[in-house]
N, C-alpha and C positions, 0 to 999 in steps of 0.2 A: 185472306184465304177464303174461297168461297165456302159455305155452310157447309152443303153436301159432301165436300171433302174432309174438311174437319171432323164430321161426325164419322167418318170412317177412318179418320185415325185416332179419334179419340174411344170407338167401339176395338178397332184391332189392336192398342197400345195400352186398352184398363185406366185409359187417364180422369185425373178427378176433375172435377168443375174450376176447382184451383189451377192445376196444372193445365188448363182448358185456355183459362185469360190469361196465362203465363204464356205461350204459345202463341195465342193472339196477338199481342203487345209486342212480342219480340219484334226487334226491327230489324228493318229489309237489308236486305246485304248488299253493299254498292261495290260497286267492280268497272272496274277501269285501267289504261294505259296511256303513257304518252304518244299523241300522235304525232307532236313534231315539238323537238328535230323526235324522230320516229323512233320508239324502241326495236330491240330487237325481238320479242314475241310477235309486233301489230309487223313490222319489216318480213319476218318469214311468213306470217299467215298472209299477208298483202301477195305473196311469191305462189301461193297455195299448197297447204299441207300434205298433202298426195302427190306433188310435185313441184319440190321447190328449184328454185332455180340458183341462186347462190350458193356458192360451194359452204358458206357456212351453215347457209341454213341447212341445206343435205346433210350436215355434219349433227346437225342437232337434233331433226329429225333422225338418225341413227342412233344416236346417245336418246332418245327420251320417247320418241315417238309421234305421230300427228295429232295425238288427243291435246296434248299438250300447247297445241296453236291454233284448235279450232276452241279451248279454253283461256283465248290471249288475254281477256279481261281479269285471270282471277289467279295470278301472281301476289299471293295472300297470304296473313299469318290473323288467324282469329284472333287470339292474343295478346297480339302485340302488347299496347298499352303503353307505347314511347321506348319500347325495349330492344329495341331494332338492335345493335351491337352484341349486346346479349343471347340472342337468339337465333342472329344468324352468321355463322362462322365464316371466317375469309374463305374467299374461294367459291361460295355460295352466295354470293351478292344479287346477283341475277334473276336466283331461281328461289327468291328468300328461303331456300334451304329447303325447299320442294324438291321430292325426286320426280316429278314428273316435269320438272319444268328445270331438270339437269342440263338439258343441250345448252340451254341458256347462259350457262357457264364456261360454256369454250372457250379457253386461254385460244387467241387466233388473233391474227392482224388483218382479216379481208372479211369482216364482217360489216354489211352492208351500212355506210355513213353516211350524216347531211353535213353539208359543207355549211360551214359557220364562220364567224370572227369575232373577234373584241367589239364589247359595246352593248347597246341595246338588242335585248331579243326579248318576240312574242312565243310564250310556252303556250301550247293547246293539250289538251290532255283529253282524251278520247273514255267519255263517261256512259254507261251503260244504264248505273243507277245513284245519280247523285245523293250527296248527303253532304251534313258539315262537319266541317274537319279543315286541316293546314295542309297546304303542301309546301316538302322542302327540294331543293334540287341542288344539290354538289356537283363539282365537276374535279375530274383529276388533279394531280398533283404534275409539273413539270415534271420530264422524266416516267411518265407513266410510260410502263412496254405493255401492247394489247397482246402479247405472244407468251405473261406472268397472269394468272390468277389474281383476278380481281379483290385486292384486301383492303379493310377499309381504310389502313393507314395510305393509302392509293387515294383517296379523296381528300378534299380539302374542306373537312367537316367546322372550323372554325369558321369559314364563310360563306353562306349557304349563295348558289348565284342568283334562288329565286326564291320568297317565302308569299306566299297566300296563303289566308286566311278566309274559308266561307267563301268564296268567289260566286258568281253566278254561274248556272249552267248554259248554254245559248247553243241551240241546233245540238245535240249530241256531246258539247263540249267545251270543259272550263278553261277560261282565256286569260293567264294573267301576266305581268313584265316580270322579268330580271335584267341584270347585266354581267354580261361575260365578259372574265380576266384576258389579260394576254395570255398566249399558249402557242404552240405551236404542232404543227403535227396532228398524228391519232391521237383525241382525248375519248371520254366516258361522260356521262353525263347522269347521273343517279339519281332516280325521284323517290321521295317518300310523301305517300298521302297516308295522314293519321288522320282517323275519324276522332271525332268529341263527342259521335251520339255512339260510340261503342270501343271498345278496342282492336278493333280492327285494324289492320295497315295495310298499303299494296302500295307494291316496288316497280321498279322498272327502270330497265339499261339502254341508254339512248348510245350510241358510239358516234361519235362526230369528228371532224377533219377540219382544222384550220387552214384556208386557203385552199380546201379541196376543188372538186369540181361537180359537188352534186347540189340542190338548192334547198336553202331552208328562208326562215321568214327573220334571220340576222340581219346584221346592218353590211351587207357585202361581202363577198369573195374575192379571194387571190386566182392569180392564174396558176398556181402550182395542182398536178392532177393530185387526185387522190389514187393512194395503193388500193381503197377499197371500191368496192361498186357505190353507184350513190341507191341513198334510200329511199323506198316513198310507203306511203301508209295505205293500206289497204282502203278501198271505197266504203260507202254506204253499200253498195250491192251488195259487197263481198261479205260483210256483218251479218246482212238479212240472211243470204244464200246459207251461211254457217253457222245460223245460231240455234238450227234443228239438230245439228252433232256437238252442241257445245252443252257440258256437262256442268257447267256453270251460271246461274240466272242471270238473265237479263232486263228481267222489267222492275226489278226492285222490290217486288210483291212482297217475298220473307217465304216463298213455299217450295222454295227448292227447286220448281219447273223450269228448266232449262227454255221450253218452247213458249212461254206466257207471254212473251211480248220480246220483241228485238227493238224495240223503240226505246228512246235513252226516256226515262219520267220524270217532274221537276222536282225542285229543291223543295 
């Protein structure tokens, strides 16, 4: 945090010398989403939050509004601390129980998918400010309906399809394998990244389509269409252009400044 700041919050807040290096030290807030297969906060803001194009996304920007996807990175629980079930109630999977990131939760079956299949897949996770931590990714349960309220008994938490650990950061984004089960149809795709240098967590709802017809970086496609649109992840442009209305930081600094930097900084 530069000086001159500091000393203006430390003059307008009465804070002591203690609470001074307390503040210092704190660490920077990392905030991130799956870029592929795409969630659906980086998939509506990729569509643009003032006008999205997806019927679902139109849908969630009604329910929650556009602040809520020009802040795609910060689908967040400070607290976490491994508590994720605990904390965050069925039905609320999405929007880790955020009301501002409620759209996120629309029970619907035409929310924009990447088409995937069994086998090996490359997860990229779209990092803003990296740090270390795990990340876990489930996928539905056979018989998931995208048209029920996402609960967790809906996943298949006894076997994660991807676990990382620390990965590297590389261009804006952590890259690491899983392998996906047989399935069929609309599934879900749930990431949880837990930090180890803090309790922080951030979630994110990927929807995918066995055999669909949109593309992701799986091991092949069927010919059968998909009922949804396919997905794609918003640019680097699109980042930059919107990280001056995102209410969320992005350079990892720890100063709260939304505008400090749109560049992802390293591990």
């Amino acid at each position: 945090m530069p000086a001159r700041r500091t000393a203006a919050i430390v003059a307008a807040l009465g804070l002591t010398p203690l609470a001074l290096t307390a503040l210092a030290a704190a660490p920077a807030s990392a905030h991130g989403t799956l870029g592929d297969p795409v969630s659906r906060v980086a998939q509506c803001y990729a569509e643009g939050p003032e006008s999205p194009k997806s019927d679902a996304c139109k849908a969630a920007v009604a329910a929650g509004g556009t602040q809520a996807l020009y802040d795609w990175n910060g689908v967040r629980i400070g607290d976490a601390n491994g508590q994720h079930q605990a904390l965050i109630p069925d039905g609320k999977l999405c929007s880790a129980n955020a009301d501002e990131f409620k759209g996120l939760d629309l029970a619907r079956a035409d929310w924009p998918a990447t088409s995937v299949s069994s086998g090996s897949y490359t997860f990229k996770y779209r990092v803003t400010a990296p740090h270390k931590g795990t990340f876990k990714v489930y996928v539905t349960r056979q018989g998931y309906d995208p048209t029920q309220p996402l609960a967790w008994d809906d996943l298949d938490l006894a076997h994660p399809v991807a676990t990382a650990t620390d990965p590297v950061a590389a261009n804006g984004y952590y890259t690491f394998s899983g392998t996906l089960p047989e399935r069929s149809g609309a599934q879900l795709l749930y990431a949880v990244w837990q930090r180890s240098d803090s309790p922080e967590a951030f979630y994110s709802c990927s929807d995918v389509t066995y055999g669909g017809a949109g593309s992701g970086s799986g091991s092949g496609s069927g010919s059968t269409e998909s009922p949804a649109p396919s997905a794609s992840a918003p640019s680097e442009e699109q980042i930059e252009e919107g990280a001056d209305k995102s209410t969320v930081e992005h350079g990892g600094h720890g100063d709260q400044d939304a505008s400090t930097s749109a560049e992802p900084t390293t591990a």
